[in-house]
N, C-alpha and C positions, 0 to 999 in steps of 0.2 A: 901240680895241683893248680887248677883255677883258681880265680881271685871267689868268680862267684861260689865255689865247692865250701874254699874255707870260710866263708862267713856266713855260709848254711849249718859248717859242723861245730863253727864257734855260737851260733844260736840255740841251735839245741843243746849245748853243754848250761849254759845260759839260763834255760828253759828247765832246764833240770834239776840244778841249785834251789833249797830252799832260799824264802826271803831273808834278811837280816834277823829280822825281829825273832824271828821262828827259831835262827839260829841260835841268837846270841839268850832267849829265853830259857833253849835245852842246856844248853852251858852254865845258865845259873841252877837249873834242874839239880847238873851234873854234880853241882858242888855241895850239895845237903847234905850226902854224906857224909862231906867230909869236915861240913859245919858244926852236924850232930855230934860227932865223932872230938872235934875239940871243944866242943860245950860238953862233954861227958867227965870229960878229964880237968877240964881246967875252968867248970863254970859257966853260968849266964852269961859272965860278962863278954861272951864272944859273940851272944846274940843280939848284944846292945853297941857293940862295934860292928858288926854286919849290917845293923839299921841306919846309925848314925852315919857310917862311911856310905852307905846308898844312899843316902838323904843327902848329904852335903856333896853327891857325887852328881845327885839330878839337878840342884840349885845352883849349882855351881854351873850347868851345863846350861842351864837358862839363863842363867842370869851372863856368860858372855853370849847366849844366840840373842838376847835382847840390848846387849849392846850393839852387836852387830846386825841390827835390825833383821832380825831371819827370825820366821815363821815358830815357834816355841815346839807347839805341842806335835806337828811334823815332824822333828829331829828328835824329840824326846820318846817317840813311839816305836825307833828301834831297838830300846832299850840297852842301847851300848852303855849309857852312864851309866844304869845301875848292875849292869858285868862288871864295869871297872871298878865302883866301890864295893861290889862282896868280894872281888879277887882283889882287891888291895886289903883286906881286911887279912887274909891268907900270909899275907907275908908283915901282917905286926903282932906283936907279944900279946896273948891273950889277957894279960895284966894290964895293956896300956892304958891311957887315961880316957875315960869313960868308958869303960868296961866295968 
């Protein structure tokens, strides 16, 4: 295989890949279910730990891209912080504190 072959068929794999954001949005899509599904059984207060843990998950993510002088609203438009604070909400007690 060419050098120039594999880096035509490493582009169009590339190409093909949704973006981040698109990704990491259907992933939070994904998990309502399973949102709804523990707020059914054990309460609001899982939908007040799903907020809070996305909220202290974006400010959190700003507040070191603005230490490290880097662009804020660029890196927050992936929406990876707020994947990582409803999937961390996933793995705490729906009793926890502020629930």
């Amino acid at each position: 295989m060419s050098m120039m072959h594999a880096s035509t068929v490493k582009d169009a794999a590339a190409a093909s890949l949704p973006p981040t954001a698109s990704l990491m949005r259907w992933v939070i899509v994904a998990t309502l279910p399973g949102i709804a599904t523990m707020s059914y059984f054990f309460g609001l207060g899982v939908i007040s730990n799903v907020v809070l843990a996305a909220a202290f998950g974006i400010a959190l993510e700003a507040a070191v891209l603005r230490l490290r002088m880097r662009p804020i609203r660029v890196a927050l438009n992936d929406s990876s912080a707020l994947l990582t604070g409803v999937l961390l909400v996933h793995h705490c007690h729906p009793l926890a504190p502020g629930g």
